[in-house]
Every structure is written in C-alpha cells, then in structure tokens.
DSSP file (Angstrom, degrees, kcal/mol; ACC not computed):
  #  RESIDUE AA STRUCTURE BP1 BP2  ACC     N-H-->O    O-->H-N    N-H-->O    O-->H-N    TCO  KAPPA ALPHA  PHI   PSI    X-CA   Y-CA   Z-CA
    1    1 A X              0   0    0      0, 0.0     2,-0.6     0, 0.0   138,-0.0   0.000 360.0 360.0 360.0 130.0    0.0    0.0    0.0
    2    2 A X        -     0   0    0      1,-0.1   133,-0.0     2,-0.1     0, 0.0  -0.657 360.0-155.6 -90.4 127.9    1.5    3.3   -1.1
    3    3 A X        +     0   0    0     -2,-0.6   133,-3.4   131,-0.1   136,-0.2   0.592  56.4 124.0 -10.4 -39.2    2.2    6.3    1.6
    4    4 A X        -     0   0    0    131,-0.2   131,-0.1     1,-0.1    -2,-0.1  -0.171  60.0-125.2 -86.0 145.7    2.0    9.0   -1.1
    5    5 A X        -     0   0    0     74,-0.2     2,-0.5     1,-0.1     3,-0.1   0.156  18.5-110.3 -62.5-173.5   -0.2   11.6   -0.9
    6    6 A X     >> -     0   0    0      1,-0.2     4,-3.2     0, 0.0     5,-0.8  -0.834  33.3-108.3-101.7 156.0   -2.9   12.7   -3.4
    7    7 A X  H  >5S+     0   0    0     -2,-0.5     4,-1.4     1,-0.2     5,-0.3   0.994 127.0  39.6 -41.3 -77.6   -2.6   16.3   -5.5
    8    8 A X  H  >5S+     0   0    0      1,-0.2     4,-1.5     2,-0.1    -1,-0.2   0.873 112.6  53.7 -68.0 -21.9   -5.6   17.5   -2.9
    9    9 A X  H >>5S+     0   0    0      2,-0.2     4,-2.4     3,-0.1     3,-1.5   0.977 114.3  44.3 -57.2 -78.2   -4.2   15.7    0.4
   10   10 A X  H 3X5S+     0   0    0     -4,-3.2     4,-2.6     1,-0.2     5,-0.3   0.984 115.6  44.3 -43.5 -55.9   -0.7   17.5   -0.2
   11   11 A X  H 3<<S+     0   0    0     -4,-1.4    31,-0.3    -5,-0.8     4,-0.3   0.882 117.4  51.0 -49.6 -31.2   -2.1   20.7   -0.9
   12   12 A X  H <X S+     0   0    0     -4,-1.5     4,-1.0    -3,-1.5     3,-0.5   0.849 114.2  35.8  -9.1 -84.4   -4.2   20.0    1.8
   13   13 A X  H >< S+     0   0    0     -4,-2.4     3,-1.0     1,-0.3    -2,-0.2   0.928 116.3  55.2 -75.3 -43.1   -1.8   19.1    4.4
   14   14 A X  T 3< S+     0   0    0     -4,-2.6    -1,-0.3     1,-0.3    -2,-0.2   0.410 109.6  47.2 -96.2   9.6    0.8   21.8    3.1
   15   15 A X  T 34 S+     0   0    0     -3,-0.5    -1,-0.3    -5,-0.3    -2,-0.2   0.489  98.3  92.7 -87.2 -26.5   -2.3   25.0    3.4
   16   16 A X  S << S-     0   0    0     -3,-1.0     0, 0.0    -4,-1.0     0, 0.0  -0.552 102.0 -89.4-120.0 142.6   -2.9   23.4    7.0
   17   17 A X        +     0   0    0     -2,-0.1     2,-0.2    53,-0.0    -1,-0.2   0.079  64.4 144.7 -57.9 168.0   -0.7   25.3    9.9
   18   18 A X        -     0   0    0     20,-0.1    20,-0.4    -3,-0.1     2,-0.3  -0.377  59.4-114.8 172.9 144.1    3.1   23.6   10.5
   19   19 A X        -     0   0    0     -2,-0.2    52,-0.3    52,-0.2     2,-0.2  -0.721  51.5-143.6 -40.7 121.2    6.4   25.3   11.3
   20   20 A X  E     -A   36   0A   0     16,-0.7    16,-2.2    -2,-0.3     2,-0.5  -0.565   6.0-126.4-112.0 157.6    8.4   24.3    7.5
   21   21 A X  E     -A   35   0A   0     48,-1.7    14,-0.2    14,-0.2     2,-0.1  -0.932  17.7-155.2-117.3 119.2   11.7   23.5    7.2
   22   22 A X  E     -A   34   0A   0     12,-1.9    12,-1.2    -2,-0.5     2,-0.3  -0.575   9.3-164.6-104.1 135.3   13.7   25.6    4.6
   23   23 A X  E     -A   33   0A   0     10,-0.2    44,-1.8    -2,-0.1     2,-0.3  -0.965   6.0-168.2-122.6 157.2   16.7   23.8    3.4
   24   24 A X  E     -AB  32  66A   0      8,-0.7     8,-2.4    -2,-0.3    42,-0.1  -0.980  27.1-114.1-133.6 112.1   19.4   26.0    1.4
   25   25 A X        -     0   0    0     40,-0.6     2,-0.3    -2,-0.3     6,-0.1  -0.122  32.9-170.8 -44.0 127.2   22.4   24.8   -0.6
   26   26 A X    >   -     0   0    0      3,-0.4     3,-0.6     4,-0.3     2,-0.4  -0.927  25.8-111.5-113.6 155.7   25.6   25.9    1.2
   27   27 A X  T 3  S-     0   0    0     -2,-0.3     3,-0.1     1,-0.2     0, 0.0  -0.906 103.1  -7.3 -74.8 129.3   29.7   25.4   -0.8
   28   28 A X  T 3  S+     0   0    0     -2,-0.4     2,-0.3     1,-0.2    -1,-0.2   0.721 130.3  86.1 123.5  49.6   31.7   22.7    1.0
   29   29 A X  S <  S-     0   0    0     -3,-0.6    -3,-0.4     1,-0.1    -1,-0.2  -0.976  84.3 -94.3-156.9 153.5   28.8   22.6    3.9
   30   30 A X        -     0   0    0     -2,-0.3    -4,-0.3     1,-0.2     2,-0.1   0.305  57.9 -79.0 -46.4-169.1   25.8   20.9    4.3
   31   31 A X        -     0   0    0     -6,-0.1     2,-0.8     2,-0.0    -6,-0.2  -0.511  46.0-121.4 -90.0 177.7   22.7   22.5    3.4
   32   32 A X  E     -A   24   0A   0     -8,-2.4    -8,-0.7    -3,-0.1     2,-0.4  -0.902  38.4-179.9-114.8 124.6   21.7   25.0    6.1
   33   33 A X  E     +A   23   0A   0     -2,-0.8     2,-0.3   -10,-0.2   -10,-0.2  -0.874   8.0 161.4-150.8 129.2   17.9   23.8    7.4
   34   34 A X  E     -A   22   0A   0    -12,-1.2   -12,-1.9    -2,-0.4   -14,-0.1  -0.965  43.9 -88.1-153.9 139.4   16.3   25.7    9.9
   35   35 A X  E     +A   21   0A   0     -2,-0.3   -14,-0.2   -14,-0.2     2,-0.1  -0.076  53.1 176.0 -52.7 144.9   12.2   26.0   11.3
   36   36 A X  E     -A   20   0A   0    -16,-2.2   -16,-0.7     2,-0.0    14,-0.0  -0.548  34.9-122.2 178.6 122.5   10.3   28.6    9.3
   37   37 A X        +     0   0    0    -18,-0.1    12,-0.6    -2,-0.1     2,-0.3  -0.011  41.4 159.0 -55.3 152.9    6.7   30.2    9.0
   38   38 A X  E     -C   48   0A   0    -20,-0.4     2,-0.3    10,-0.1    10,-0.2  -0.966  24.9-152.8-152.5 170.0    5.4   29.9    5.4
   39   39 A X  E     -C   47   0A   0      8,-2.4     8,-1.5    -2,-0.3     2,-0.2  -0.944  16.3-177.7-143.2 151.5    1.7   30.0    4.0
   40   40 A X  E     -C   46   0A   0     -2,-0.3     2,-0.5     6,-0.2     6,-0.1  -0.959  16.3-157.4-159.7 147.3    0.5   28.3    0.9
   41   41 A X        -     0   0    0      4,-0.7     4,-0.1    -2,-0.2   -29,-0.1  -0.881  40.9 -84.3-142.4 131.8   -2.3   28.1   -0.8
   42   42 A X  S    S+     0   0    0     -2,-0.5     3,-0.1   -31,-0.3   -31,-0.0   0.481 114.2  17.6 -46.6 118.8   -3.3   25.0   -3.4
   43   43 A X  S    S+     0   0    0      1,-0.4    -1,-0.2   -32,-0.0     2,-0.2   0.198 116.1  89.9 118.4  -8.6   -2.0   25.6   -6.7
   44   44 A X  S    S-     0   0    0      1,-0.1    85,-0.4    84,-0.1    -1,-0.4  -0.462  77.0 -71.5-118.7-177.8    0.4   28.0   -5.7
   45   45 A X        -     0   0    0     -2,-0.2    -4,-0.7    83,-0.1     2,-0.6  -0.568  38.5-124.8 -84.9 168.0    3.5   29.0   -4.5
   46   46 A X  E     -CD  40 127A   0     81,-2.5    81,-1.3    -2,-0.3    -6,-0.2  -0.806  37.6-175.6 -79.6  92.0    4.9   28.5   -1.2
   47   47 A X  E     +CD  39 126A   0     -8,-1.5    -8,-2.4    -2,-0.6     2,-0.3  -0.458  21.2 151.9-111.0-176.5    6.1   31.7    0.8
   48   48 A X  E     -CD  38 125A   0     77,-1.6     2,-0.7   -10,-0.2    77,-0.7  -0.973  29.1-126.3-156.3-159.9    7.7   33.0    3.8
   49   49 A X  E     + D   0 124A   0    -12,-0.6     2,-0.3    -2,-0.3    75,-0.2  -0.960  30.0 153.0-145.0 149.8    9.8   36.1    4.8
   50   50 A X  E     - D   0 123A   0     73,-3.7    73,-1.4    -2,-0.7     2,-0.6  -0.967  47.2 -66.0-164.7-174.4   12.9   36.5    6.4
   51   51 A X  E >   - D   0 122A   0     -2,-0.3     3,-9.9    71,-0.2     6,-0.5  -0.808  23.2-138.1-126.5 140.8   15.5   38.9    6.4
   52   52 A X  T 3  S+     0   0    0     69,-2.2    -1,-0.2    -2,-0.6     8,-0.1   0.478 109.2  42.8 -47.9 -16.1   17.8   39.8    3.6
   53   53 A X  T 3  S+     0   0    0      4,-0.1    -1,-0.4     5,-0.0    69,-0.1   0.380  93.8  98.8-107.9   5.2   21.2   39.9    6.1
   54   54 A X  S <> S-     0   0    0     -3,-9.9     4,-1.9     1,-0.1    -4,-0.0  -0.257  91.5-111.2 -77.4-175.8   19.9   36.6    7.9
   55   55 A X  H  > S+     0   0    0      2,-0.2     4,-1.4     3,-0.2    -1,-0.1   0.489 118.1  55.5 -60.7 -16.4   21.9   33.5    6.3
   56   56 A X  H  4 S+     0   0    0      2,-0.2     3,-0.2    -5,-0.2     4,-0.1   0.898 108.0  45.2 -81.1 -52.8   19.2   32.1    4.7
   57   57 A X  H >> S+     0   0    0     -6,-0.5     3,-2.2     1,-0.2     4,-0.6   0.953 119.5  47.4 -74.3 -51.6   18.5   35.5    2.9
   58   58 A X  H >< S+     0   0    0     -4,-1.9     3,-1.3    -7,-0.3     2,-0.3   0.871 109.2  52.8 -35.8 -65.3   22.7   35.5    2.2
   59   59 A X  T 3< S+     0   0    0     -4,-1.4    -1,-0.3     1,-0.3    -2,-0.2   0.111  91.4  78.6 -87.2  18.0   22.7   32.1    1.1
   60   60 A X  T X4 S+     0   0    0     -3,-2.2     3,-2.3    -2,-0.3    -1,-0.3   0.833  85.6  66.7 -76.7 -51.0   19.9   32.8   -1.5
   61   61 A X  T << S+     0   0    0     -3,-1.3    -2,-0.2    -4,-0.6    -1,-0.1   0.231  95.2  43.8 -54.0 -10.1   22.2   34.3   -3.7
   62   62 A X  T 3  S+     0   0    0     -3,-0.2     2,-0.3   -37,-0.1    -1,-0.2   0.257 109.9  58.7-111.3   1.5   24.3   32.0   -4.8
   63   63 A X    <   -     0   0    0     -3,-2.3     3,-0.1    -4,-0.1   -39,-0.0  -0.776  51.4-160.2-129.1-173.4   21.6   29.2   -5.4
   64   64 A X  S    S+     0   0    0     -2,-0.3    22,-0.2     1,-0.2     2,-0.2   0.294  76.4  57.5-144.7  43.6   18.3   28.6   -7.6
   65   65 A X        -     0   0    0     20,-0.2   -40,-0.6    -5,-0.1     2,-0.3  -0.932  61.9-174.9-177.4  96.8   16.8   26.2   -6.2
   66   66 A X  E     -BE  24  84A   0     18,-2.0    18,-3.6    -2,-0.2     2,-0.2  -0.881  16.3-140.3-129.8 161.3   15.3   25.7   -2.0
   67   67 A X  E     - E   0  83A   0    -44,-1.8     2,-0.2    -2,-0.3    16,-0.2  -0.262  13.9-172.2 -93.0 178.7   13.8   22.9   -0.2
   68   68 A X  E     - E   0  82A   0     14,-0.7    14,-0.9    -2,-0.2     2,-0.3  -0.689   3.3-168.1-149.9 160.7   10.7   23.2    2.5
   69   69 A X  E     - E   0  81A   0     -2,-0.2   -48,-1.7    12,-0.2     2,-0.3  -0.758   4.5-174.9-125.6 161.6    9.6   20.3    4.5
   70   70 A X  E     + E   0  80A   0     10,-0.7    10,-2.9    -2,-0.3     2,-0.2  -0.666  20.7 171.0-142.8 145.7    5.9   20.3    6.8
   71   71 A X  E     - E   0  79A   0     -2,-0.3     8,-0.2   -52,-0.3   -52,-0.2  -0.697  35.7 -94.6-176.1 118.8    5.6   17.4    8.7
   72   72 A X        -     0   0    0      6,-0.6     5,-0.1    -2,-0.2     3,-0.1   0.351  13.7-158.3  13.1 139.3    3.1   16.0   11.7
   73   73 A X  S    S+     0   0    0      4,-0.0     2,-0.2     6,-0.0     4,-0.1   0.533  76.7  56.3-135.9 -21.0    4.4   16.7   14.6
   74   74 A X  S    S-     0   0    0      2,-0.2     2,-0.4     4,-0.0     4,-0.1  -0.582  96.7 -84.6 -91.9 164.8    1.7   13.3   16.4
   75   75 A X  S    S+     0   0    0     -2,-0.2     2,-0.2     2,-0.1     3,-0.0  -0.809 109.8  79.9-104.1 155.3    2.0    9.8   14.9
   76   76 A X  S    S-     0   0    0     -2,-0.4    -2,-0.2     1,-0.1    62,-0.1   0.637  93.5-137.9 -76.5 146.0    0.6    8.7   12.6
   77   77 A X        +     0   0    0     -2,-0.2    60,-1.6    -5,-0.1     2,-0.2  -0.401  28.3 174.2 -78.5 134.0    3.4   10.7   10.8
   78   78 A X  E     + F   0 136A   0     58,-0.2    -6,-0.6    -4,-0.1     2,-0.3  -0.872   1.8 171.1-141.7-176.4    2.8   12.7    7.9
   79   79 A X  E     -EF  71 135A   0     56,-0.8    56,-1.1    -8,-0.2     2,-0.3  -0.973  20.4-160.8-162.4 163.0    4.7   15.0    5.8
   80   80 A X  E     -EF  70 134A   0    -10,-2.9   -10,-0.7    -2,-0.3     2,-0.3  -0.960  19.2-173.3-147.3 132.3    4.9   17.0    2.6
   81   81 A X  E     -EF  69 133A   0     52,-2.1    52,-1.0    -2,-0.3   -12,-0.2  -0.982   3.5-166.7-156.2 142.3    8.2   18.2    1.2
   82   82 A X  E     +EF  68 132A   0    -14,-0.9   -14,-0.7    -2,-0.3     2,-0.3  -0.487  13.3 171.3-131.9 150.0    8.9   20.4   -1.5
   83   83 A X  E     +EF  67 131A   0     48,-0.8    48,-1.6   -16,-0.2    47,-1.1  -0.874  24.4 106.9-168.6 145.4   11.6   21.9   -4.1
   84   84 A X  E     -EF  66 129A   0    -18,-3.6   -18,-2.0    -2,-0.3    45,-0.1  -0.972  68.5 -50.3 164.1-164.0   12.0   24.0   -7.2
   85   85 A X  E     - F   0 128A   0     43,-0.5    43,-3.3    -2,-0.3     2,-0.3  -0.293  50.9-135.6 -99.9-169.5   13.3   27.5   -7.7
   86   86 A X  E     - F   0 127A   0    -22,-0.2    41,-0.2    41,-0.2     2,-0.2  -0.748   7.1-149.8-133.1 169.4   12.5   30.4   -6.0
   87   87 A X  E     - F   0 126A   0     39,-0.5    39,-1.7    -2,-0.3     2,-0.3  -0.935  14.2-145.3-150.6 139.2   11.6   34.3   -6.5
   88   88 A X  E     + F   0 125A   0     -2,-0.2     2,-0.3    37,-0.2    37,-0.2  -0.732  20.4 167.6 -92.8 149.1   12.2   37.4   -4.1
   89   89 A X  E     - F   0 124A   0     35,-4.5    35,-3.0    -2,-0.3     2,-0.1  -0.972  46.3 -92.8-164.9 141.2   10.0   40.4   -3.8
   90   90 A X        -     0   0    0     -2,-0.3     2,-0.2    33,-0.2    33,-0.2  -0.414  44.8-129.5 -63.4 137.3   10.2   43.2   -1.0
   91   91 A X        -     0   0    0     31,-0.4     2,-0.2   -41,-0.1    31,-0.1  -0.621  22.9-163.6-103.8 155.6    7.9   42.3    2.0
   92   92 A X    >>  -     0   0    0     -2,-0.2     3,-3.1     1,-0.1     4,-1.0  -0.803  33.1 -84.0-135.4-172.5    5.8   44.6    3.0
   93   93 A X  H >> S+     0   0    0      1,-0.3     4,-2.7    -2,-0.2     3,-1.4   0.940 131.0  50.4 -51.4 -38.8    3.4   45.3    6.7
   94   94 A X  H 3> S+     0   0    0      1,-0.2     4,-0.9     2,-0.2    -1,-0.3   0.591  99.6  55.4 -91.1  23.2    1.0   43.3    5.2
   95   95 A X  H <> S+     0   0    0     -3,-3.1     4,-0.6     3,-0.1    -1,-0.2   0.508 114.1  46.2 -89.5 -46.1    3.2   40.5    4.3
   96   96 A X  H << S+     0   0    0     -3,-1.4     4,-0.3    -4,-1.0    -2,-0.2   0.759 110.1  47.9 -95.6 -31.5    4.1   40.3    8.1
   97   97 A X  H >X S+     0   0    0     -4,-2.7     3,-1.4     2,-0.2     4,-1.3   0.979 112.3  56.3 -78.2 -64.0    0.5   40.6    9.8
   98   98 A X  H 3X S+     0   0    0     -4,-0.9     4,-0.7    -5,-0.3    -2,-0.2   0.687 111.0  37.7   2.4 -64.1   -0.5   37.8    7.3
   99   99 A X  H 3< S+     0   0    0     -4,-0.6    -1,-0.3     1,-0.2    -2,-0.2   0.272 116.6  57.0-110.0   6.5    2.0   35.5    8.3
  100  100 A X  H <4 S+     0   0    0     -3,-1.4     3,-0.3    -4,-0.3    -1,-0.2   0.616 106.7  48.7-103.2 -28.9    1.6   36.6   12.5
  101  101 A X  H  < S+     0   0    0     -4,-1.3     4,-0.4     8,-0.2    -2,-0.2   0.708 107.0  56.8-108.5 -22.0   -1.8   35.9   12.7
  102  102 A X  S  < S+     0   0    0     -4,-0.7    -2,-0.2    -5,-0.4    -1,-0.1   0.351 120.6  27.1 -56.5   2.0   -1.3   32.8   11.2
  103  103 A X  S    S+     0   0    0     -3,-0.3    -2,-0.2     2,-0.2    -1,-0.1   0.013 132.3  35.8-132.4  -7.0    0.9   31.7   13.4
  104  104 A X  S  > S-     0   0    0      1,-0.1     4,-0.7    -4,-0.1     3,-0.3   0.539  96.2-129.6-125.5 -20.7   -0.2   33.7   16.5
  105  105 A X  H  >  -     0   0    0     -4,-0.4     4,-1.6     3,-0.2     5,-0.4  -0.353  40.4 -55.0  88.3-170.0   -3.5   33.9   16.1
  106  106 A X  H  > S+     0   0    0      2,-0.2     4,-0.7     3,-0.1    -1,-0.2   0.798 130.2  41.0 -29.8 -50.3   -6.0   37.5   16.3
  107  107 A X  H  4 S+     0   0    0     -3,-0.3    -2,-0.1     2,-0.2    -1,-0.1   0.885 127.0  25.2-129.5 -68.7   -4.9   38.6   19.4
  108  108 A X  H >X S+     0   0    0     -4,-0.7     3,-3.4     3,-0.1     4,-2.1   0.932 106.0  77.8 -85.6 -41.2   -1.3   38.0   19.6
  109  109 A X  H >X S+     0   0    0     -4,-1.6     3,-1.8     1,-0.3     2,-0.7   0.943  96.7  45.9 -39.5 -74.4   -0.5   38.2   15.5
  110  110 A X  H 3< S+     0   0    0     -4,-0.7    -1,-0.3    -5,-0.4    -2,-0.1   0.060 109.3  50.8 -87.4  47.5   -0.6   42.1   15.1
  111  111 A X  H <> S+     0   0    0     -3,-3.4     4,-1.5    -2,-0.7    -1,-0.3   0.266 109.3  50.7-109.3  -4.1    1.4   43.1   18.0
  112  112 A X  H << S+     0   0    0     -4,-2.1    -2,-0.2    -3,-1.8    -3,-0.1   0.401 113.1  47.0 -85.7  19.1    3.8   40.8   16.9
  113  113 A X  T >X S+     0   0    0     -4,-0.7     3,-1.7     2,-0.1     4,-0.7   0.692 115.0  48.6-100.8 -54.5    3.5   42.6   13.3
  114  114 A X  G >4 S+     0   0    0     -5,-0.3     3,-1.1     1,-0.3    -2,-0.2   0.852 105.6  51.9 -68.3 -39.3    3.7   45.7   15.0
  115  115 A X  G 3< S+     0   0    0     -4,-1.5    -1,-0.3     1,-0.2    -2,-0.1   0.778 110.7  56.6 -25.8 -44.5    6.7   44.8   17.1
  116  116 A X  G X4 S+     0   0    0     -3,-1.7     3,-0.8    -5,-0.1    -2,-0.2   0.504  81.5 106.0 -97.7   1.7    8.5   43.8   13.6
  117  117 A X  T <<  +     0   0    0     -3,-1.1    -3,-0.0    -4,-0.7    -4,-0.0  -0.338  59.7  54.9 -92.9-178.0    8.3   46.9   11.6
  118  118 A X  T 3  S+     0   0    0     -2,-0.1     2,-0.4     0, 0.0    -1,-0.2   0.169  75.4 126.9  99.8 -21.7   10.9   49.2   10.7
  119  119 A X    X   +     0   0    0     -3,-0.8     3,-3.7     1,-0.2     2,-3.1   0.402  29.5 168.0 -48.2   3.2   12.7   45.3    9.3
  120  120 A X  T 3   +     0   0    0     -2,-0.4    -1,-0.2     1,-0.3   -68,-0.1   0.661  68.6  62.8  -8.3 -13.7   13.3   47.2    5.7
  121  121 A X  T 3  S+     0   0    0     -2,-3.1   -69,-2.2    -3,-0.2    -1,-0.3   0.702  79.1 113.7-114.3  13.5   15.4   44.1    5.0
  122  122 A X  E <   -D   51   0A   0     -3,-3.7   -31,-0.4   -71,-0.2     2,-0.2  -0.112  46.3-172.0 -41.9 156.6   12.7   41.7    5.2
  123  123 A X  E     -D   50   0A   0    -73,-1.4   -73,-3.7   -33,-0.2     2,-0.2  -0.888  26.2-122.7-162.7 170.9   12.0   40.2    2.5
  124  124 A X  E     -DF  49  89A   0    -35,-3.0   -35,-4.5    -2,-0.2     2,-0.3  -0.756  24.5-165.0-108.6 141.2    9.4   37.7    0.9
  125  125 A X  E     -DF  48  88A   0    -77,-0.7   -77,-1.6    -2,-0.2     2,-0.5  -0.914   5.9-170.5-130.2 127.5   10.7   34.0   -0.8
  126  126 A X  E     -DF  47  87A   0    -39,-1.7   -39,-0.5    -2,-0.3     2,-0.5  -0.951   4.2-157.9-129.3 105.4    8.5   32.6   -2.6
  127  127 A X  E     -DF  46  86A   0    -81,-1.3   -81,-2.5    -2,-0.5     2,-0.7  -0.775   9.4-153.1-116.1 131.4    9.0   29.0   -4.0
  128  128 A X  E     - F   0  85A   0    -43,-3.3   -43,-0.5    -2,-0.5   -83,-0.1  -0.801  29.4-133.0 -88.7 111.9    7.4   27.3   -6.9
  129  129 A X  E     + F   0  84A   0     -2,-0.7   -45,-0.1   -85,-0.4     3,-0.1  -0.349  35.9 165.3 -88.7 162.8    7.4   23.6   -6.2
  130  130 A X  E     +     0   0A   0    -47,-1.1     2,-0.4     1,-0.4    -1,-0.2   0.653  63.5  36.0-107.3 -59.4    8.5   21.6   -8.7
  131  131 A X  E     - F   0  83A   0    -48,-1.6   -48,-0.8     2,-0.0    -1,-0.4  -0.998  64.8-161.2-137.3 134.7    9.2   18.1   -6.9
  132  132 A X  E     - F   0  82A   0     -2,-0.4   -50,-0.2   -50,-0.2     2,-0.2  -0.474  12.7-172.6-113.8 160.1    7.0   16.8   -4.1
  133  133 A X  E     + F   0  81A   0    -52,-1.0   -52,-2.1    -2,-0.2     2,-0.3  -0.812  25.3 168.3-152.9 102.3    8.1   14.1   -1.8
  134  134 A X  E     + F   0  80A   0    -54,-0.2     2,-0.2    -2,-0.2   -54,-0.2  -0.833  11.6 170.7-109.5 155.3    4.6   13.0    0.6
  135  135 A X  E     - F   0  79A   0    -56,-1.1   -56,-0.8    -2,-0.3     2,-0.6  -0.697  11.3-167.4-149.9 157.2    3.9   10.3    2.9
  136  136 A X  E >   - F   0  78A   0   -133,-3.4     3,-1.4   -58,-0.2   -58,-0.2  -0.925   9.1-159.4-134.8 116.8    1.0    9.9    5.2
  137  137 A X  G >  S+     0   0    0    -60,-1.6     3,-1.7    -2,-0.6    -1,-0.1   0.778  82.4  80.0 -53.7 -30.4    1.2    7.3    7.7
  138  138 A X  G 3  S+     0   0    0      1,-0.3    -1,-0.2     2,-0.1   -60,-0.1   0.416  82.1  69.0 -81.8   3.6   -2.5    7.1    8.3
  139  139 A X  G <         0   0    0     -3,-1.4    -1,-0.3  -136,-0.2    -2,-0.1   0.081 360.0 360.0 -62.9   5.2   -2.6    4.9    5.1
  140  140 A X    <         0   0    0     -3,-1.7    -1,-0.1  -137,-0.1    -2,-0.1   0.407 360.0 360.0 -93.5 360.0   -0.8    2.2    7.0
C-alpha cells in the first residue's frame, strides 16, 4: 500500500498550519535547514519572509533552487516536502501581519507585526514547487 499523498491531500496538508523547514544549498557545507513560517495556498507558490542579512537570505544568492519540509508533529506521521526554484520580492506590513496571525492567532499576530516593523530588509521567498516528496502514515 503506497504512503504517497494525493494532489488535494498535499495541498491540503501543506495549506494546514506547520512550522516548514527551509533547506538551502551551502559550498563545501551541508545544506543550512532551519524552522520557518510559510503559508501556501493550493496551486500556488509556497512563501515566507525573512531577512535579507539573515543567512538564509545571504545564502539565497548563490543558489536557484530551495527545499521546504511540513511534517506532523503526532503519529501517525505525515509529511509534505517540496523543491524548485524560488523568486524574491520586498515584503511589506501586510506580508508580516499575514503571516503573524497565522501563526499567532488574532490577538497576539498584530502586535507581533507591530513589534517587527521598521525590518526594511525583510523580505518575501516565494518557492514554486517543482518536486514533491509526501507520505501519510495514516494509510498504513
């Protein structure tokens, strides 16, 4: 019996909240892969924001091509993980209350938007997947 998700299950499971995991090609290093909010919504690309001086924003520049992972955090284990090139675009307030009250809820989201401006080197990554990798345990 196969694991793999369906086209609406992934999209599914990767629209549905998770902390992703962004992997980044590094020279003569492992890849750099580190927890990060992202939102996606089916059919589309997959974004998040960070900032342009972090090491993920550094290490952007030299590749053309990033990972993400979402993954289950109870068993049954599921995951959806992703890869394909990428595009940058200056993020702007509502780029950061978006992604703060999706992770923070009403209440708490926009004061931690409001906490975060004045970030001018934020910026929004936006990844087109290409190649999917699913499995969902609860097919077992």
């Amino acid at each position: 019996m196969s694991l793999a998700m369906s086209i609406e299950e992934r999209d599914a499971f990767l629209a549905d909240l998770h902390v992703g995991i962004v992997a980044i090609e590094r020279k003569a290093k492992a890849p750099l892969t580190v927890p990060i909010w992202y939102d996606y919504e089916p059919g589309g690309d997959v974004w998040m924001v960070m900032s342009r001086d972090s090491l993920k924003g550094k290490l952007l520049a030299d590749v053309d091509r990033i990972s993400l992972c979402a993954q289950s955090e109870q068993a049954p284990y599921s995951y959806v993980s992703i890869e394909g090139p990428f595009s940058i675009a200056q993020r702007t307030h509502d780029h950061i209350l978006h992604m703060a009250v999706r992770y923070l809820g009403a209440e708490l989201g926009p004061q931690y938007a409001a906490a975060s401006e004045g970030g001018d080197d934020n910026i929004v990554v936006s990844i087109t997947p290409e190649t999917w990798y699913t499995a969902d345990y609860n097919k077992r």
